[in-house]
C-alpha positions as CSV (number, residue, x, y, z in Angstrom):
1,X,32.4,19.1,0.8
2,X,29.6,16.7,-0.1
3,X,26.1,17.8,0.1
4,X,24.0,15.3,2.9
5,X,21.3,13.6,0.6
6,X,18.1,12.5,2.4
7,X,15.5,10.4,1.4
8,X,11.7,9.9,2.4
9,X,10.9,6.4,3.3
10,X,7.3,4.7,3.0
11,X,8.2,0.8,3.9
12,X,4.9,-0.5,3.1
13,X,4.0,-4.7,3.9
14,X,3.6,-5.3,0.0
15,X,6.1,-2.2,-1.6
16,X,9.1,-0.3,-0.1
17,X,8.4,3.7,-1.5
18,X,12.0,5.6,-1.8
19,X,12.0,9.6,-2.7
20,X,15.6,11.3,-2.9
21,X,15.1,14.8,-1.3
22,X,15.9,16.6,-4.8
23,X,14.6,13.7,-6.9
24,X,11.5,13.6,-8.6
25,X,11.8,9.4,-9.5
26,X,10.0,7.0,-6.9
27,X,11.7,3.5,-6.5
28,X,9.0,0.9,-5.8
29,X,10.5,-2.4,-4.9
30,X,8.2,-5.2,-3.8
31,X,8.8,-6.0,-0.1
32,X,9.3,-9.4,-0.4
33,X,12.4,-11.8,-1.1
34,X,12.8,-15.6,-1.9
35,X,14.6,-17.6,0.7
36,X,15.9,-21.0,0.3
37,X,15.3,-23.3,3.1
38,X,19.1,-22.4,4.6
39,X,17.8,-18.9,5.0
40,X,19.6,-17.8,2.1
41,X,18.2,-14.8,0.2
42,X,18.2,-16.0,-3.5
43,X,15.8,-12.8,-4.9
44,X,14.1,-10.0,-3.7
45,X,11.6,-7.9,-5.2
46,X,10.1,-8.2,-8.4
47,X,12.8,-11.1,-8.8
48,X,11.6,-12.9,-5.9
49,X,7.7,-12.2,-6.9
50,X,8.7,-13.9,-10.5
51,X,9.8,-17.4,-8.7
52,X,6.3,-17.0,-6.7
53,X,4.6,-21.1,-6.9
54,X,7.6,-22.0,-9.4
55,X,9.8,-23.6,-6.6
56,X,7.7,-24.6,-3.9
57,X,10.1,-27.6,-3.2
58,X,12.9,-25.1,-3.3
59,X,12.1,-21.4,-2.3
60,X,9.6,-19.5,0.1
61,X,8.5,-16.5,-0.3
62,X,9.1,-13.9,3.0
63,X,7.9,-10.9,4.0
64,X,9.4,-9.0,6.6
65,X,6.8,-6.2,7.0
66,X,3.5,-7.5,8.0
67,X,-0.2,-5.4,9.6
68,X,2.2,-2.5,10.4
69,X,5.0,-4.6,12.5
70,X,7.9,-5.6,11.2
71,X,8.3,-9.8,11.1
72,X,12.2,-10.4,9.6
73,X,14.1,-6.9,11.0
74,X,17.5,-8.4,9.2
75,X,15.7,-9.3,5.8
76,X,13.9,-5.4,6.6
77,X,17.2,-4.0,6.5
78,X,18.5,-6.0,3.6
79,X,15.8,-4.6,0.9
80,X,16.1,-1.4,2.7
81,X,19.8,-1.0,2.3
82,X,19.2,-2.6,-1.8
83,X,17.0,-0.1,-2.5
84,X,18.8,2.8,-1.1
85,X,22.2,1.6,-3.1
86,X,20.4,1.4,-6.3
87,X,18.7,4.9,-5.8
88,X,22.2,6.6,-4.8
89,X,23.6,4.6,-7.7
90,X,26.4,3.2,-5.5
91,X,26.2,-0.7,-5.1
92,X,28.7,-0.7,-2.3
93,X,27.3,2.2,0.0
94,X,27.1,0.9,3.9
95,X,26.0,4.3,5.1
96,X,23.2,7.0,4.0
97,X,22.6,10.6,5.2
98,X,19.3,11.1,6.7
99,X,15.7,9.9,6.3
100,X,12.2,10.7,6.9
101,X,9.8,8.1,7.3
102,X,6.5,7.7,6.9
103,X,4.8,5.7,9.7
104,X,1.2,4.3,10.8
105,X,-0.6,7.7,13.2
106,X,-1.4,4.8,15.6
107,X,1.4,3.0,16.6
108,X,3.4,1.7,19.4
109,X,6.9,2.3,21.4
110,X,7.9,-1.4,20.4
111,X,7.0,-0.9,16.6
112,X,8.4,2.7,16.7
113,X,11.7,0.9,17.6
114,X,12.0,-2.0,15.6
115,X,11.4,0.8,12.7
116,X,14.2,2.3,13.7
117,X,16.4,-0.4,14.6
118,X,15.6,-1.3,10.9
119,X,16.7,1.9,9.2
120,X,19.9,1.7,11.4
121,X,21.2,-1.6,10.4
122,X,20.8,-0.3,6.9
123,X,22.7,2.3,7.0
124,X,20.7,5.0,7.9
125,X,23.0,7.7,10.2
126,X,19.6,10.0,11.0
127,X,15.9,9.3,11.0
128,X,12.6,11.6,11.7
129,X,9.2,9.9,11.7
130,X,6.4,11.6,10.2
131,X,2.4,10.4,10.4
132,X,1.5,9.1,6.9
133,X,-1.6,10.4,6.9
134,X,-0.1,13.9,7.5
135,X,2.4,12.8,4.6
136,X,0.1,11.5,2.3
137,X,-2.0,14.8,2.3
138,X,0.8,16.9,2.2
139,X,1.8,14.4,-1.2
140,X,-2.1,15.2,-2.5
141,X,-1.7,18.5,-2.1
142,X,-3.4,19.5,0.7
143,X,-2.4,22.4,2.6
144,X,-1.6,21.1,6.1
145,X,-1.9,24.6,8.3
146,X,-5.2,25.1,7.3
147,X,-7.6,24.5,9.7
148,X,-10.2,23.1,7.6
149,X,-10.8,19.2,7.4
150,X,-9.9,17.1,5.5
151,X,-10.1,13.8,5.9
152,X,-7.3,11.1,4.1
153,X,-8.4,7.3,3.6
154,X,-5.1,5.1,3.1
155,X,-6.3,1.8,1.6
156,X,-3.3,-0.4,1.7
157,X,-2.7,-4.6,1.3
158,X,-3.5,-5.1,4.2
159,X,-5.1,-2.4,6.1
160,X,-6.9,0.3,5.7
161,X,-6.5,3.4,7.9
162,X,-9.0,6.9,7.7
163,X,-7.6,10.5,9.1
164,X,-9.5,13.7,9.7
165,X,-6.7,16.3,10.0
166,X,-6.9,19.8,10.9
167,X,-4.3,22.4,11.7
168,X,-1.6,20.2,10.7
169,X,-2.8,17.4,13.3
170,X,-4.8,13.8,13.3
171,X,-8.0,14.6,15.2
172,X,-9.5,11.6,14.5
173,X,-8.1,8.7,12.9
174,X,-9.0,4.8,12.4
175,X,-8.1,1.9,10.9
176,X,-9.3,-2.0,10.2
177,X,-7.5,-5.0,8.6
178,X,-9.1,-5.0,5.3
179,X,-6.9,-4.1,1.7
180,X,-6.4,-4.9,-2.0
181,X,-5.5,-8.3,-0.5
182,X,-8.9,-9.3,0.3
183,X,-9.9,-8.8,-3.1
184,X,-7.1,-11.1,-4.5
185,X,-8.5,-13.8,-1.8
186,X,-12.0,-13.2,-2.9
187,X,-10.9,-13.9,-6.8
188,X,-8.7,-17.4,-5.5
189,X,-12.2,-18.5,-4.1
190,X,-14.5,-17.4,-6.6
191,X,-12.6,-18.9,-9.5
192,X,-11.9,-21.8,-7.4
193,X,-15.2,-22.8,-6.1
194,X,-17.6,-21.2,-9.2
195,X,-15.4,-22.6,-12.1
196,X,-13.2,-24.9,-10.7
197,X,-10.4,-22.5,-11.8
198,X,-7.0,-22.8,-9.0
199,X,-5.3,-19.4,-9.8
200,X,-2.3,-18.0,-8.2
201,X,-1.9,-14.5,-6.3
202,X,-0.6,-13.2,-9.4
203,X,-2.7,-14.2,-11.5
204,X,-5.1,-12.6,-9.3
205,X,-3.1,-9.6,-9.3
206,X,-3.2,-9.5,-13.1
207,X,-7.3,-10.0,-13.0
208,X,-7.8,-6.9,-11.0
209,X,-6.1,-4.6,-13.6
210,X,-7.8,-6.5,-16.6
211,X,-11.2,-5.7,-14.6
212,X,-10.0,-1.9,-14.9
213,X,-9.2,-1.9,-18.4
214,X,-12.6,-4.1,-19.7
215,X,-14.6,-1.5,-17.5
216,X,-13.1,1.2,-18.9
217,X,-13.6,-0.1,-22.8
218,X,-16.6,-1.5,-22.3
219,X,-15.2,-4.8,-22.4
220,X,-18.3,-7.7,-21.1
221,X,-15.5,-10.0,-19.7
222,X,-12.0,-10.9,-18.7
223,X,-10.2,-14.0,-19.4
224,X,-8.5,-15.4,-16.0
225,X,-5.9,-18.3,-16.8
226,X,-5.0,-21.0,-14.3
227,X,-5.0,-24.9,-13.4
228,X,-8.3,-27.2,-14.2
229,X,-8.9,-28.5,-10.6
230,X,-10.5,-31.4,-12.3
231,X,-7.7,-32.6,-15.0
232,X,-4.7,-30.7,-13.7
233,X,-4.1,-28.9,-16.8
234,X,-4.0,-25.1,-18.0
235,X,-6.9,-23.5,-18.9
236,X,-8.5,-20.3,-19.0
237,X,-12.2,-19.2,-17.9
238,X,-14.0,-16.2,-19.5
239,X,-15.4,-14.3,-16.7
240,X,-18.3,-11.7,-17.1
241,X,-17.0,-8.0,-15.2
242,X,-19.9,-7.4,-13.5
243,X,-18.9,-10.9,-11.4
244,X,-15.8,-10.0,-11.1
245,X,-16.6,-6.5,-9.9
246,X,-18.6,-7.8,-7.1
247,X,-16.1,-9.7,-5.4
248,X,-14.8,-6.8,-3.3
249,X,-17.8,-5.2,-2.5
250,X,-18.0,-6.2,1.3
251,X,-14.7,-5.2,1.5
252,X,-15.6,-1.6,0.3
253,X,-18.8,-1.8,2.6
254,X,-16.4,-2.3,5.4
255,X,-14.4,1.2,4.5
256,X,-17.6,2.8,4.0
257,X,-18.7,2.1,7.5
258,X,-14.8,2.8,9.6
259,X,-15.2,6.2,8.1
260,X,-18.6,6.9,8.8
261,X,-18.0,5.9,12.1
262,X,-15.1,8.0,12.6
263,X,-16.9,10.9,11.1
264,X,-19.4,10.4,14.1
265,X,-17.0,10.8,16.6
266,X,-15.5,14.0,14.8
267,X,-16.5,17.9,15.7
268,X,-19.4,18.1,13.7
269,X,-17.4,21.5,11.7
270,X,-14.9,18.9,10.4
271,X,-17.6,16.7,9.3
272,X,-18.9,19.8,7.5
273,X,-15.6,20.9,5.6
274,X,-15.7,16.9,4.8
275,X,-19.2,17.1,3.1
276,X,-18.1,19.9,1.5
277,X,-14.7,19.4,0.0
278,X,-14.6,15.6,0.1
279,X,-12.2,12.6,0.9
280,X,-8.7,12.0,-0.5
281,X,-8.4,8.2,-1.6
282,X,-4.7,7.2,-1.5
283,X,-2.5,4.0,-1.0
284,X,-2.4,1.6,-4.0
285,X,-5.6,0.2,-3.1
286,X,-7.2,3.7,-4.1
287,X,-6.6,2.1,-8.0
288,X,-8.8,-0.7,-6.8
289,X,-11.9,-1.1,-9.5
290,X,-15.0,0.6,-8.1
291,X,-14.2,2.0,-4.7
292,X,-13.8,5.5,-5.3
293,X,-17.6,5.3,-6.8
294,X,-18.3,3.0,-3.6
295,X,-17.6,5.2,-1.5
296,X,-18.8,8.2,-3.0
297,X,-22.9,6.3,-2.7
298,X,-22.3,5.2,0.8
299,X,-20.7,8.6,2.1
300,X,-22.2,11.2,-0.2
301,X,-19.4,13.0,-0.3
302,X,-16.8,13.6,-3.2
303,X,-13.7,11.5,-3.7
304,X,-10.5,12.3,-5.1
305,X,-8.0,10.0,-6.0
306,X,-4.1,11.6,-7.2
307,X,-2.4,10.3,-10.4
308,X,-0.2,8.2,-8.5
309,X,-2.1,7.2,-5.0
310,X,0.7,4.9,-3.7
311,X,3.3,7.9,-4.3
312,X,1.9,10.5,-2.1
313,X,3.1,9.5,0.9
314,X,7.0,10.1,0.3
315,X,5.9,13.0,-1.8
316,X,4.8,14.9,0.6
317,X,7.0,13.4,3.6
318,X,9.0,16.2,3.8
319,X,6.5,19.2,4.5
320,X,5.0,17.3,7.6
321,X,6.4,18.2,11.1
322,X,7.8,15.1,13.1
323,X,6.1,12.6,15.1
């Protein structure tokens, strides 16, 4: 008899996370597809993201997952149901065990639903929802019956959310629409409007990890390539880092103060176990240049960020209780 495989889910608004239960490889696939203007899929993925501004005339780019709701349930399905095939390794599969999914700790009876209607039209025979913040905890290593606090900050595309858990619960948790995004919007306008640079979301994309990297060799400053708005034709400007490194600064200001506020309206020995053993920094966003030492002068309080801060969530989906 065939053993049930399971998988833990993390269908993010920028990357869909897959885990098989006994598999130790994470399948990241860009949540995102090109669409021609009959509606037909013509990529998804990291194919779709390659056609991104090469066929405006042509393609759009969709996606179906958008501030925590989901926007195209039948494309949902579709990447859902690709992914799933390639991780099983059977291109023709129309049905999958079971899943556990990671979902937002705040969210509603309408979204719960369309989550679910989601995994079912891909295939999905059984689903259990689990509270990402629990997950992603769990993923960092965090013993979840303990009854000290500790406190989980999820910075994502497009939102942010912070957790204080305790006893294998949210106590306190809070979120605002701020992500990695608004630094790839701040770059667009800064190049645009300081060195009459148009760059694409890419190309922004590709500036935030070349910010890293210089920072980290001691590099003065990046080059970021796009179109001359004046003559229309390629060029590339030579930024200094410490610009570029202040472009997201309100944006980590803005994290800073959602979870100080939280912590104000948390029992003050939470707040303690919080001063004393720190924050975990997760999502993709956690990679972002600078906001892990952001945070740790606004909060004064440690900040740990694991190898692979996107990861954690379907890492440690399957040692959190359901929703």
């Amino acid at each position: 008899m065939r053993k049930a495989r399971g998988y833990a889910i993390d269908l993010g608004s920028a990357t869909l996370r897959i885990l098989a239960r006994q598999g130790q490889r994470v399948l990241r696939m860009p949540t995102v597809a090109a669409l021609d203007f009959e509606g037909r899929i013509c990529a998804r993925g990291a194919g779709a993201l390659a056609l991104q501004g090469r066929r405006p005339d042509m393609l759009r780019l969709v996606r179906p997952v958008s501030q925590r709701s989901v926007a195209d349930p039948l494309l949902a399905a579709h990447l859902l149901r690709s992914a799933l095939r390639e991780l099983s390794g059977n291109s023709r599969s129309k049905h999958f065990d079971y899943a556990t999914l990671c979902v937002p700790d705040r969210i509603s009876g309408l979204q719960t639903d369309a989550l679910l209607d989601v995994c079912d039209s891909a295939g999905l025979r059984r689903v259990r929802l689990v509270a990402k913040s629990l997950a992603a905890a769990a993923g960092s290593g965090i013993p979840l019956a303990e009854p000290a606090g500790a406190l989980v900050v999820d910075v994502g595309t497009e939102r942010t959310s912070a957790a204080l858990l305790s006893f294998g619960d949210v106590i306190v948790e809070s979120s605002l629409g701020v992500g990695g995004q608004n630094f790839d919007t701040g770059l667009i306008r800064l190049m645009r409007h300081r060195y009459g640079l148009l760059i694409c979301p890419a190309e922004a994309e590709r500036t935030k990890v070349l910010i890293s990297q210089a920072a980290a060799e001691g590099g003065s400053s990046v080059p970021v390539r796009g179109q001359d708005l004046l003559r229309g034709l390629p060029d590339t400007r030579d930024v200094p880092v410490d610009e570029l490194a202040r472009v997201p600064l309100a944006t980590y200001d803005a994290v800073a103060r959602r979870v100080l506020a939280l912590l104000s309206d948390s029992p003050p020995k939470l707040v303690e176990d919080v001063h004393d053993r720190g924050l975990v920094l997760c999502g993709e966003g956690a990679r972002l240049h600078g906001l892990a030492d952001r945070l740790r002068e606004r909060l004064h309080v440690p900040v740990h960020v694991p190898d692979q801060p996107g990861d954690v969530g379907v890492r440690g989906a399957w040692d959190v209780p359901t929703v």
